[in-house]
SELUM-134961 format. One record per atom (N, C-alpha, C): x negated, y, z negated. Coordinates in steps of 0.1 Angstrom, whole numbers, plus 5000, padded with zeros to 4 digits. Atoms other than C-alpha are relative to their C-alpha. Layout:
! SELUM-134961
XYZ;...
END
This chain:
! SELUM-134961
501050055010;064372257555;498950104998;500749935000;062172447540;498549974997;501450024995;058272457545;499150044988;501149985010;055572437519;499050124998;500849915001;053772757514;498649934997;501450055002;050472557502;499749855008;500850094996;048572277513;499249954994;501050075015;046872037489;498650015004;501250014993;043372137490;499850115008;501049904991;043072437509;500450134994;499849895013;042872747491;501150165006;498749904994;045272947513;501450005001;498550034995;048973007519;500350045013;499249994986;050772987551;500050165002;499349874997;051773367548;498550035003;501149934999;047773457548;499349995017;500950134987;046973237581;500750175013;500349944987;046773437616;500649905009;499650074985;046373157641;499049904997;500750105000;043872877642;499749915015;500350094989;041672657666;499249854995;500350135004;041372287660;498449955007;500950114994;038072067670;499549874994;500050115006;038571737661;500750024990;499650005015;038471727624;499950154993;500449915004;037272067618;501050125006;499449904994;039372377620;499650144995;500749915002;038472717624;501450125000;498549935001;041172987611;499650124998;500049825000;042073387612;500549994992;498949935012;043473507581;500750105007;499149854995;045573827587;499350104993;500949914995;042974017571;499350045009;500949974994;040873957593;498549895003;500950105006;038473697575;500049895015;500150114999;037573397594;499249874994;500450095009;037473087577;499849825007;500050124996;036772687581;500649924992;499850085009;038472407567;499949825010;499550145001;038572007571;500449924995;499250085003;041471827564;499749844995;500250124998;041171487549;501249945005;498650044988;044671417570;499850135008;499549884986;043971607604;501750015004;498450034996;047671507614;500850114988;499449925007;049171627581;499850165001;500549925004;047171897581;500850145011;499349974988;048272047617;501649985000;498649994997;051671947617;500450134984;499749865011;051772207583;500050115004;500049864991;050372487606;501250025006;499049994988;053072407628;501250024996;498150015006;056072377605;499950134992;499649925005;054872697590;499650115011;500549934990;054272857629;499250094997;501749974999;050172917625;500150025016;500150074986;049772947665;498949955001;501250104992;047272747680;499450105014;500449954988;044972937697;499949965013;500150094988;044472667724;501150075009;498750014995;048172737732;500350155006;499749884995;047773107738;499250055015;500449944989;047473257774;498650045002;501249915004;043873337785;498950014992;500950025010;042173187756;499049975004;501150024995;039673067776;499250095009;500549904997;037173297786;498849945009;500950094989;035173197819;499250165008;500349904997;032673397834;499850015018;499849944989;032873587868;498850035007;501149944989;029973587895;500850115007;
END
């Protein structure tokens, strides 16, 4: 099946996206220039499962993401 390049409402295509970090309703995205951008979905659900079906990673999901600091 194939996967929607756009998203109603959000001014980007899948091919432009990097990666993304969800909070809540608000998501905060890398382009592949470089840009980072914001968007909120009025369907969080839809909105995420589109990153997913056009594999955005989830920064959450990547190794190490979390940055803790060392006495």
């Amino acid at each position: 099946m194939a996967t929607a390049n756009h998203y109603p409402d959000f001014g980007y295509t899948a091919g432009q996206l990097a990666k993304f970090l969800a909070a809540s309703d608000f998501f905060t995205i890398m382009l592949k220039n470089g840009d980072i951008i914001h968007f909120t979905p009025k369907d969080v659900t839809a909105f995420r499962r589109w990153l997913e079906q056009n594999k955005i990673p989830n920064i959450r999901s990547e190794e190490g993401w979390v940055v803790t600091k060392k006495d």
